[in-house]
C-alpha positions as CSV (number, residue, x, y, z in Angstrom):
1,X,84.6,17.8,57.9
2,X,81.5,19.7,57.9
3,X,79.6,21.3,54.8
4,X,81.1,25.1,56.3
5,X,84.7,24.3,56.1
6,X,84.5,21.7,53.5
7,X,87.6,23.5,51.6
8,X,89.9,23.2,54.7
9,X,90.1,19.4,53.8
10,X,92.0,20.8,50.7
11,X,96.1,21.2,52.2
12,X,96.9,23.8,49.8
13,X,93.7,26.1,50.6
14,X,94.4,25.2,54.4
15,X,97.4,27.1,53.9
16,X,96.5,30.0,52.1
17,X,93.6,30.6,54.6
18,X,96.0,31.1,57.5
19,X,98.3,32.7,55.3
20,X,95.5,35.6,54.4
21,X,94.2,35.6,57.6
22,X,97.5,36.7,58.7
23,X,97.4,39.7,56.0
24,X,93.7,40.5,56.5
25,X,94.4,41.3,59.9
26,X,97.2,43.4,59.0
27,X,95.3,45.2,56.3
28,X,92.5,46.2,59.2
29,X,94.7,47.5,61.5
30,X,95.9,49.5,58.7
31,X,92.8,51.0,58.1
32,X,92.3,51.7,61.2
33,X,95.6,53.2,62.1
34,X,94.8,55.1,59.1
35,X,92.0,56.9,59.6
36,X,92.5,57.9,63.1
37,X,96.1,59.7,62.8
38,X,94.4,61.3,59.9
39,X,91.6,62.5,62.1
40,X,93.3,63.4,65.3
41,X,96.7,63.6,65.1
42,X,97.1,65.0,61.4
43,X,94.7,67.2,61.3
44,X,91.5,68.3,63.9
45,X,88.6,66.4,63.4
46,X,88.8,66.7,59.9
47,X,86.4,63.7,58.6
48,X,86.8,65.7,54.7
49,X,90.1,64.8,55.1
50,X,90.0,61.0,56.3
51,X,87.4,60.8,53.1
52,X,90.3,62.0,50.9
53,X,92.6,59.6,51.8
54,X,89.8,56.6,51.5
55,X,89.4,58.2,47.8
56,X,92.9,58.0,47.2
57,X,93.1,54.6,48.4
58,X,90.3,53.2,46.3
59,X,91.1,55.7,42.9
60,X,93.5,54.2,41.2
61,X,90.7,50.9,41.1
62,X,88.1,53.1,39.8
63,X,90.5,53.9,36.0
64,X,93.0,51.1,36.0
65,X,90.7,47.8,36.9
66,X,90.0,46.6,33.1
67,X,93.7,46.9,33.0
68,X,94.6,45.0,35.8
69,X,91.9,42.6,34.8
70,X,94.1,41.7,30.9
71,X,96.8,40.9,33.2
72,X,95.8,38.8,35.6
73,X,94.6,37.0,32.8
74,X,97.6,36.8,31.4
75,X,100.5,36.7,33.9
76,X,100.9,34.0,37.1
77,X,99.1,34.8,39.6
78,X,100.7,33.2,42.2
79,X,103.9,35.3,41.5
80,X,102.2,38.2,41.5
81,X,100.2,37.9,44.4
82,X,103.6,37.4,46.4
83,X,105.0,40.8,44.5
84,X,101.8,43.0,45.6
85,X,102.3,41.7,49.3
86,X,105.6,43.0,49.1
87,X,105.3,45.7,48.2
88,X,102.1,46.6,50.3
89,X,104.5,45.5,53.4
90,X,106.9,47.8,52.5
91,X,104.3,50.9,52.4
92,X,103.1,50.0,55.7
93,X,107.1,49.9,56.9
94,X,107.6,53.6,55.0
95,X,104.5,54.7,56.9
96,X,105.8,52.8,60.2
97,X,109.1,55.3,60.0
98,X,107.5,58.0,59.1
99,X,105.6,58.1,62.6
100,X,108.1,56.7,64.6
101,X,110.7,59.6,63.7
102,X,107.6,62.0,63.7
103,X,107.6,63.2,60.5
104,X,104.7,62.4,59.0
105,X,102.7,64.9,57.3
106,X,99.0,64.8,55.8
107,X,100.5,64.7,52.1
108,X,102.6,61.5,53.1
109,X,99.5,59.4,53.9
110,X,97.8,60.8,50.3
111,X,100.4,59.6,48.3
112,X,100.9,56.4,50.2
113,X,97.4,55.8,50.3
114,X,97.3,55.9,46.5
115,X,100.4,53.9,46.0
116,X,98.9,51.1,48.1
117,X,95.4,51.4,46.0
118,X,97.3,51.0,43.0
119,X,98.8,48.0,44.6
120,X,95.2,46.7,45.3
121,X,94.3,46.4,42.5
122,X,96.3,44.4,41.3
123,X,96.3,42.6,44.1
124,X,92.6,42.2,45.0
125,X,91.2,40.4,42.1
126,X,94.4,38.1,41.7
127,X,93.5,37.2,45.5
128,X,90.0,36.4,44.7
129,X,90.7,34.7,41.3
130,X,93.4,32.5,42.7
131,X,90.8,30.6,45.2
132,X,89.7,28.7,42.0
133,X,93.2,27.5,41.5
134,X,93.5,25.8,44.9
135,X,90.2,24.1,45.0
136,X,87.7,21.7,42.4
137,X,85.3,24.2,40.6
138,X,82.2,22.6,42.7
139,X,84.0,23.6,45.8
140,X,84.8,27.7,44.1
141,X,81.4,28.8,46.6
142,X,82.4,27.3,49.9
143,X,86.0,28.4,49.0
144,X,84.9,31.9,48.8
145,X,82.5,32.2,51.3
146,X,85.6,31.1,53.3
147,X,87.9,33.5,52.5
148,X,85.2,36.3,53.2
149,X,84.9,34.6,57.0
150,X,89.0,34.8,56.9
151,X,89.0,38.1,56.2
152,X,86.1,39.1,59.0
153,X,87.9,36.7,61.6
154,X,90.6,39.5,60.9
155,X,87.9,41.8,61.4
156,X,87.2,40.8,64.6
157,X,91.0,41.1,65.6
158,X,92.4,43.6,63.9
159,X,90.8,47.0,64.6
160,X,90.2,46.0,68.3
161,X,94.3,45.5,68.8
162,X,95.2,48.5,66.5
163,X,93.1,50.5,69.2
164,X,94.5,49.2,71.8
165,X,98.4,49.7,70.4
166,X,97.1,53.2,69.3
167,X,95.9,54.4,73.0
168,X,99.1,52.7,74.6
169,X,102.0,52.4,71.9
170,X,101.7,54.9,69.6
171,X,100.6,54.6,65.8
172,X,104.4,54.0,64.5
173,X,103.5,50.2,66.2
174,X,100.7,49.4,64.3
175,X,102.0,50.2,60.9
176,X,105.4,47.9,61.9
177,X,103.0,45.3,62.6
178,X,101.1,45.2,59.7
179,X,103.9,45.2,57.6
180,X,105.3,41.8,59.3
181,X,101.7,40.1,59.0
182,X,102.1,41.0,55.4
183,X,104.3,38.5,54.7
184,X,101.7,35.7,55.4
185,X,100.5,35.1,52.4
186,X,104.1,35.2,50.2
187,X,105.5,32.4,53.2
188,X,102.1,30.2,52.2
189,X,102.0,30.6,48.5
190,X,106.0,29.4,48.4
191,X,105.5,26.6,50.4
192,X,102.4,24.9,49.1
193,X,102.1,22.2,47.3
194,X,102.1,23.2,43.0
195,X,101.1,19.6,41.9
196,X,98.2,20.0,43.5
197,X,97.4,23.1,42.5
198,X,93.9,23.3,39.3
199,X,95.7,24.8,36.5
200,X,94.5,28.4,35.5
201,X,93.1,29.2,31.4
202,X,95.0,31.5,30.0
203,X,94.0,33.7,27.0
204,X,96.2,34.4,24.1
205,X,97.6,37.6,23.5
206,X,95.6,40.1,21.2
207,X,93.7,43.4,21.1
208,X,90.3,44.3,22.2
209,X,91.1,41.6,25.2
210,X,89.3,44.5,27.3
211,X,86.7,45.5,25.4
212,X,85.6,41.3,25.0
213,X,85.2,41.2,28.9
214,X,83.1,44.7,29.2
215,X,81.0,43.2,26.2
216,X,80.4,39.5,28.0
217,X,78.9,41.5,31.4
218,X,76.9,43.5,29.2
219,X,75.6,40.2,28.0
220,X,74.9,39.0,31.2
221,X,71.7,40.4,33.2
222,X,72.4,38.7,36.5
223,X,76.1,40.1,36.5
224,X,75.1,44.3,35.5
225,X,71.9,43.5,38.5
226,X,74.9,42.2,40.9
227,X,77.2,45.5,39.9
228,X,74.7,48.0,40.0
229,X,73.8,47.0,43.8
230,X,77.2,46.7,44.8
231,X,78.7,49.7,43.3
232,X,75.3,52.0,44.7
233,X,76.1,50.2,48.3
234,X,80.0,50.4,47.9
235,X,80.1,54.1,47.2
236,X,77.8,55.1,49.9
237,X,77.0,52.4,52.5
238,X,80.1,50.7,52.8
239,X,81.9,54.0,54.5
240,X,82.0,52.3,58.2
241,X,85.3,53.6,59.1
242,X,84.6,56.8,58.3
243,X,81.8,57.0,59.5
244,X,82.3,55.1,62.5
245,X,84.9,57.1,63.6
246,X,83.2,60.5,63.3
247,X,80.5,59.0,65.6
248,X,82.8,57.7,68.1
249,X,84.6,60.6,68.4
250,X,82.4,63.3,67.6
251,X,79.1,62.4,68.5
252,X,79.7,59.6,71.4
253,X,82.9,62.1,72.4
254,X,85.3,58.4,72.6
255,X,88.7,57.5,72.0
256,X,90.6,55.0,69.5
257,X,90.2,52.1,71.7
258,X,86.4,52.2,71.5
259,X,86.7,53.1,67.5
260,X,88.7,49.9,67.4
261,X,86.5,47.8,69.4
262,X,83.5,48.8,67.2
263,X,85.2,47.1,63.7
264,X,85.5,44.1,65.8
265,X,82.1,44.2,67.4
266,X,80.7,44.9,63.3
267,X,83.3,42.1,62.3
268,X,81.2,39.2,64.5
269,X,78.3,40.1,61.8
270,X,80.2,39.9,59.1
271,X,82.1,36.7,60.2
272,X,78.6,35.1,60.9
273,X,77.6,36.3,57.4
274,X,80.6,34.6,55.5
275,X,79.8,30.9,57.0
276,X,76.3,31.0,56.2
277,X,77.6,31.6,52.9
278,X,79.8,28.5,53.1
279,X,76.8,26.6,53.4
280,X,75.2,27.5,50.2
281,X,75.8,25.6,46.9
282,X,74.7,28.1,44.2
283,X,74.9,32.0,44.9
284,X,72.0,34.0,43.7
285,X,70.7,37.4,42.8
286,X,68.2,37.3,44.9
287,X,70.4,37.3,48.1
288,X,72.9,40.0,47.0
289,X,69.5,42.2,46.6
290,X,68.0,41.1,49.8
291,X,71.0,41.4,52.2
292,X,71.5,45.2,50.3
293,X,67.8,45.9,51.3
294,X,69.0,44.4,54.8
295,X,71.8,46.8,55.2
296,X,70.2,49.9,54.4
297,X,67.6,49.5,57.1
298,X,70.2,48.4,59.9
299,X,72.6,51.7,58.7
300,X,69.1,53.8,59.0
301,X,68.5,52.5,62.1
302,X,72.1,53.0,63.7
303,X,72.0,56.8,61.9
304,X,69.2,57.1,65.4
305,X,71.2,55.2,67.9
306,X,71.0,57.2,71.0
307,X,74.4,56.1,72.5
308,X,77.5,54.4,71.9
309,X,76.1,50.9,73.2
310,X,73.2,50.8,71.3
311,X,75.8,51.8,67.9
312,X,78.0,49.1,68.6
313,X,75.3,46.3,69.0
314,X,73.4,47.5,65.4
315,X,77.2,47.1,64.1
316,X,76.6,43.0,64.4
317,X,73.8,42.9,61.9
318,X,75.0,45.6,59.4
319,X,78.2,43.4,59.2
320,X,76.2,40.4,58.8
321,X,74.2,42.0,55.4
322,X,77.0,43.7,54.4
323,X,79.2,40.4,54.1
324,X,75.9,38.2,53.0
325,X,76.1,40.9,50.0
326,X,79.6,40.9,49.3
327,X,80.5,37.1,49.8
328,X,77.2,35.8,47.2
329,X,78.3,38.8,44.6
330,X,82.0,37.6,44.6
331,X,80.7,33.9,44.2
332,X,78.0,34.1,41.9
333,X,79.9,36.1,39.4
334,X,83.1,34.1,39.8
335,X,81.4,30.7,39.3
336,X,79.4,31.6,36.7
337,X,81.8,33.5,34.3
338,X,83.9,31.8,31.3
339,X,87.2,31.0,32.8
340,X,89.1,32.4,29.7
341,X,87.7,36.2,30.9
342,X,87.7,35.7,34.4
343,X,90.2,37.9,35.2
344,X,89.0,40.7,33.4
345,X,85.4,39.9,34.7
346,X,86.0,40.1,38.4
347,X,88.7,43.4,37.7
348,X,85.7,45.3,36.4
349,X,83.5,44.0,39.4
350,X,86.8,45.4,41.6
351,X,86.1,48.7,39.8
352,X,82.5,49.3,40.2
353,X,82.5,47.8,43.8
354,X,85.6,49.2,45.2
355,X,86.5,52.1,42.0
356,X,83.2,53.7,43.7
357,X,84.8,54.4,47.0
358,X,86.5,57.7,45.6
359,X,83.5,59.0,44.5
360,X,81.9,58.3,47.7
361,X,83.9,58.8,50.6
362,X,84.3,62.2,50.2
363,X,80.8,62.8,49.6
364,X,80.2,61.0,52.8
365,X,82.6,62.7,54.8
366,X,81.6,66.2,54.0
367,X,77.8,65.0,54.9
368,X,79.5,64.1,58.5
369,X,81.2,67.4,58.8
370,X,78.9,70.0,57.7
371,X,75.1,68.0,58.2
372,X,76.4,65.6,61.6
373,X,77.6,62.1,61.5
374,X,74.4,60.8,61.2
375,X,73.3,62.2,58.3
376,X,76.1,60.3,56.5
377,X,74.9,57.2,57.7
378,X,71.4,58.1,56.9
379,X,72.4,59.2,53.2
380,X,73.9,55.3,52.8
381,X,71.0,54.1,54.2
382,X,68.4,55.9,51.4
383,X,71.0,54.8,48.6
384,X,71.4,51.5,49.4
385,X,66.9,50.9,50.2
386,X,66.8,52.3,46.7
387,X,69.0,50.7,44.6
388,X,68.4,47.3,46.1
389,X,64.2,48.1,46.0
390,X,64.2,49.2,42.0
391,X,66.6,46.5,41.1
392,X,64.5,43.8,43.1
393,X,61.0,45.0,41.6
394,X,63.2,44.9,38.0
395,X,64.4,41.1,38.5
396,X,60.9,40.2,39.6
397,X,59.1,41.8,36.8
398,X,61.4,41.5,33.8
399,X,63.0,37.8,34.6
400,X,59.6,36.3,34.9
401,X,60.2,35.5,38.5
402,X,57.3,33.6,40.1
403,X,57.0,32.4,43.9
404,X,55.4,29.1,44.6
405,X,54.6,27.6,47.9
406,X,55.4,24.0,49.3
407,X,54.3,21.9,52.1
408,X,57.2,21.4,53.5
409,X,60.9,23.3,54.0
410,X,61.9,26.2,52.7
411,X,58.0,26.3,51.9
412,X,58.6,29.2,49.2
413,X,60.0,28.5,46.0
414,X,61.5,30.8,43.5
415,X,60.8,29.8,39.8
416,X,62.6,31.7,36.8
417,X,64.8,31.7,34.6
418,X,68.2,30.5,33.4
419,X,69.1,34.4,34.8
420,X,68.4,33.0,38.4
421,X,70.6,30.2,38.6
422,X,74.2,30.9,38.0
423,X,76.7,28.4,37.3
424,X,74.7,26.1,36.0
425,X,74.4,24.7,32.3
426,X,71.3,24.8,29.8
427,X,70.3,21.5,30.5
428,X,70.7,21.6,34.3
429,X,68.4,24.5,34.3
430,X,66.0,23.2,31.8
431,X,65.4,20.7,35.0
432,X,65.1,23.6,37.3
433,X,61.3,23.5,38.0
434,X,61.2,19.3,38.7
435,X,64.1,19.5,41.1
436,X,66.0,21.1,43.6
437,X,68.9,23.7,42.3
438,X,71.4,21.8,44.3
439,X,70.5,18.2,42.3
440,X,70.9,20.2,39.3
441,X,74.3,21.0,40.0
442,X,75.0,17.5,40.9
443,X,73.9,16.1,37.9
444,X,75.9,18.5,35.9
445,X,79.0,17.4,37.7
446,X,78.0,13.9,37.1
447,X,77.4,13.8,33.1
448,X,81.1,16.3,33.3
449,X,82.7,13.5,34.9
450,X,81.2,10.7,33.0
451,X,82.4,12.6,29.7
452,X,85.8,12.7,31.9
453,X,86.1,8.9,31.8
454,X,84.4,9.0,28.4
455,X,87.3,10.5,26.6
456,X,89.8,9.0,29.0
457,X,89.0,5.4,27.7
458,X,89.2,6.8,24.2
459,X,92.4,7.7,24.3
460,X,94.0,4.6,26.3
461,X,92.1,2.5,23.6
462,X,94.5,4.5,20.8
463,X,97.3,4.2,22.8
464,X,96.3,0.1,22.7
């Protein structure tokens, strides 16, 4: 199987892949759905409004992650990652109902939209952490990186057919839907294989648990550089649906069918993004700042599109960045961190990443109302060259980051220190400057397995 899909050869991970896919696609169509009752059928043109139900959405991740993060830690994830699809399908039917008997009001999608954030964030980072359970840690990256191109694959499908069932069926449809496709993920998780499965550390119980994973980031330059891009991006770049659908229907005067089709259009990107992901052995810094840097100037650019055409084309590369961002941030962080805090780790990066939603999206949305839809693209677009631009001079200056040239591919080098290359041990990064980053790794998982057989022999010779 090729070096993309390499984690497809594993059957367990085959199956959670289609299984998410499945609830990814619900979980688009959902947002879409969302967002445009909200807009045009709940209220008129309100994009304030849509922003307060994204905030509500993403709130209850912004004061409850650390939380979440003890445990997931603690409890089994697989369990609870059936429990939070549950009961996220059975929002989706409540909301499904609501519509169909027309009764929904604008407070109903609030507290629903906060009752499935809660939900997420639980469910989120359990999701996430779980991929290291179904594959060998040297396969974590790919695994990932795979997971991100499930989830845009659903990109590409879901907001184009909640359109569609919006301008022909009605919005009671879509919500019905998503809450079948929900069930994906709780069908694959009871039918896979638990022999197979790589057994998760869990910490003992005690106090502080918290406070010990806030106090391992802080320890950790490469993780605070990852969060402070993401959560700067999160809070006000990544407001596409909010923003695309004031465009679209204010300023390119559409309907929910072409809303739809541009998350799909944006979702080729994205997909494109995830699988050259998969093809990378070691995440770095360098390309979560890079691709941020990347995004800012599309979402500049598309703030000036003249017309809907043009908009939906700059959509392919902003979800190409956007994705290259997110997938090597998730990665890095998750294959370099200490198993034992894991949980807590990536719940905090949940927080800053997606807790920063609530402060943003209304922000954002009362740009679009008040200054024009563009202007809340081009406020994303300033926040996210910044952040990415001070962080990258900061890594380049303070990490002792040098660029050499080669004769022959990828002709530039990056040389620094152990900051630079996660996942990797002392003395595979003591080695760093003589050979490639990849032969480190390799080496590493050499003298681990060596040490493997090492101690195995030991104790067959006792048992002798």
């Amino acid at each position: 199987m090729s070096k993309t899909f390499a984690s497809l050869s594993i059957p367990n991970y085959r199956i959670w892949f289609i299984g998410t896919t499945f609830a990814a696609t619900a979980v688009w169509m959902q947002r879409v759905a969302q967002d445009w009752v909200v807009l045009t059928d709940l209220t008129n043109k309100n994009a304030t409004a849509v922003g307060i139900v994204t905030a509500l959405q993403f709130l209850p991740q912004l004061f409850l992650s650390p939380y979440a993060g003890k445990v997931i830690d603690r409890l089994d994830r697989r369990r609870l990652i059936q429990f939070t699809q549950g009961a996220m399908a059975l929002i989706a039917m409540i909301l499904s109902l609501l519509l169909y008997f027309e009764v929904a009001h604008l407070y109903h999608f609030y507290i629903l939209a906060f009752l499935g954030g809660l939900v997420q964030t639980f469910d989120n980072p359990a999701r996430q952490i779980f991929v290291n359970e179904l594959v060998p840690p040297r396969s974590v990256p790919n695994a990932v990186a795979l997971n991100s191109a499930s989830f845009n694959l659903a990109r590409m499908i879901g907001p184009a057919v909640a359109g569609y069932t919006l301008a022909w069926m009605g919005s009671w449809l879509v919500f019905a839907v998503n809450a079948a496709l929900l069930l994906g993920p709780i069908i694959a998780l009871a039918v896979m294989d638990q022999t197979e499965f790589h057994p998760a550390v869990h910490p003992k119980r005690g106090s502080g648990q918290i406070r010990e994973g806030l106090r391992y980031i802080m320890a950790r330059r490469d993780i605070v550089a990852i969060m402070v891009v993401a959560s700067v991006v999160s809070c006000l770049g990544l407001n596409f649906q909010l923003t695309s659908a004031v465009m679209a229907n204010v300023e390119f005067h559409r309907g929910s069918a072409d809303f739809g089709l541009l998350g799909s259009v944006m979702a080729i990107g994205s997909l494109t993004g995830a699988l050259v992901a998969a093809r990378r052995a070691v995440p770095r810094v360098r390309t979560v700042v890079a691709a941020a840097f990347g995004f800012g100037v599309v979402e500049g650019i598309m703030a000036l599109a003249p017309n809907y055409y043009v908009f939906a084309v700059l959509a392919v590369p902003l979800g190409f960045f956007a994705l290259t961002m997110i997938t090597s941030a998730n990665a890095a962080i998750q294959i370099s961190c200490d198993p034992m805090v894991r949980g807590r780790v990536m719940s905090i990066y949940s927080m800053v990443f997606l807790g920063t939603v609530p402060v943003g999206a209304p922000i954002i949305g009362w740009i679009s109302e008040n200054w024009g839809a563009r202007w809340g693209l081009g406020v994303g677009s300033i926040a996210c060259l910044l952040v990415s631009g001070v962080v990258g001079m900061i890594v380049f200056r303070k990490w002792g980051i040098d660029l050499q040239m080669r004769s022959k591919a990828p002709f530039v080098e990056v040389v620094g220190p152990r900051d630079r290359y996660l996942g990797l041990h002392p003395e595979a990064v003591d080695q760093i400057r003589t050979i490639s980053i990849e032969e480190a790794f390799a080496r590493q998982q050499q003298a681990k397995d060596a040490k493997e057989i090492k101690q195995k022999a030991k104790k067959q010779k006792k048992h002798r």
